[in-house]
C-alpha positions as CSV (number, residue, x, y, z in Angstrom):
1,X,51.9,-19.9,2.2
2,X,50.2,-17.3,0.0
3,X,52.0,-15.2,-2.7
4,X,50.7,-13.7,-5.6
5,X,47.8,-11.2,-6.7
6,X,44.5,-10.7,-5.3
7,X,42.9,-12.4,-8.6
8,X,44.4,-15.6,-7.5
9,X,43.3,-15.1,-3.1
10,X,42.5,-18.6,-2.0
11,X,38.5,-18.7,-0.5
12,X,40.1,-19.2,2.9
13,X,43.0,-17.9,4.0
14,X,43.8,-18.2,8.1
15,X,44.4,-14.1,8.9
16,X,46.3,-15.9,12.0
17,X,48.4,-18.1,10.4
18,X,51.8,-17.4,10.5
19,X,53.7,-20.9,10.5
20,X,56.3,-19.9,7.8
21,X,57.2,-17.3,9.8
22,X,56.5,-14.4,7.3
23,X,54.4,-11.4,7.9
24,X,51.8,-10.9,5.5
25,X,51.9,-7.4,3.0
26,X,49.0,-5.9,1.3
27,X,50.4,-3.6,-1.6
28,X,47.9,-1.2,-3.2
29,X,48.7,0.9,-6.3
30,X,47.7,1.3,-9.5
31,X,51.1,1.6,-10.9
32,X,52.3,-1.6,-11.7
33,X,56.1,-1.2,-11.9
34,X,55.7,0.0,-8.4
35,X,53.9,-2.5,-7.0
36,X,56.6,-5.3,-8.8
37,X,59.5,-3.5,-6.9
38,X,57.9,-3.1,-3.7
39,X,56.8,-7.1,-4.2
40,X,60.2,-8.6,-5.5
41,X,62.6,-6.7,-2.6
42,X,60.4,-7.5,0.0
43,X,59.6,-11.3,-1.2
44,X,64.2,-11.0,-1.5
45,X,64.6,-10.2,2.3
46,X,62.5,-14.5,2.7
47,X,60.4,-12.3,6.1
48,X,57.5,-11.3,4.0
49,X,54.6,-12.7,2.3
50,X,53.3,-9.9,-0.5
51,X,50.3,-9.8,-2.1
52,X,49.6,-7.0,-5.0
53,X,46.0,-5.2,-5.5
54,X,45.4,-2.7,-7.9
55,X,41.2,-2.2,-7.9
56,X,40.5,0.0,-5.2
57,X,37.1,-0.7,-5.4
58,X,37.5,-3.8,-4.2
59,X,40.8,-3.6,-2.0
60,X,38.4,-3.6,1.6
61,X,37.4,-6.9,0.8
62,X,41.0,-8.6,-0.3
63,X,41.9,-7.1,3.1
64,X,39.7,-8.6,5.1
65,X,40.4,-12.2,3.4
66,X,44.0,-11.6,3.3
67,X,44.6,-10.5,6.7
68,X,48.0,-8.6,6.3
69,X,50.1,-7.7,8.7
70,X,50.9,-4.2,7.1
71,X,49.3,-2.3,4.1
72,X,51.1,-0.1,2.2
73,X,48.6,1.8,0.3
74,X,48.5,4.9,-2.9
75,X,45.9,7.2,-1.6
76,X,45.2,8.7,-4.9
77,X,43.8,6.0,-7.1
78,X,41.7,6.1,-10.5
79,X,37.8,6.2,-9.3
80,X,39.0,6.3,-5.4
81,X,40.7,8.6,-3.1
């Protein structure tokens, strides 16, 4: 299992595996007090796995390594909309 920030993504991480039983969550957002609540009530419920990005330059990437079930993203980011 994988949970933290996209600073910290593991070189490999199976987009298939989902052996705890959690379904992987891609936050993006600039606003970091956001992205802690959406993290900490979602991580609370034990069904999902969250993972917090804030660079939208290099959030396409982290996505495709991450292999989230769901994205929830800010589509009005510094130097990206």
């Amino acid at each position: 299992m994988f949970v933290g920030d996209a600073a910290t993504l593991p070189d490999k991480v199976s987009r298939t595996d989902t052996s705890n039983g959690k379904k992987r969550v891609l936050v993006v957002d600039d606003v970091e007090d956001y992205t802690r609540l959406v993290k900490l009530t979602m991580e609370a419920t034990g069904e999902y796995e969250v993972l917090v990005h804030s660079d939208p330059t290099t959030v396409v990437s982290t996505a495709k390594e991450y292999g989230p079930h769901v994205i929830l993203l800010d589509v009005i980011m510094p130097g990206m909309d």
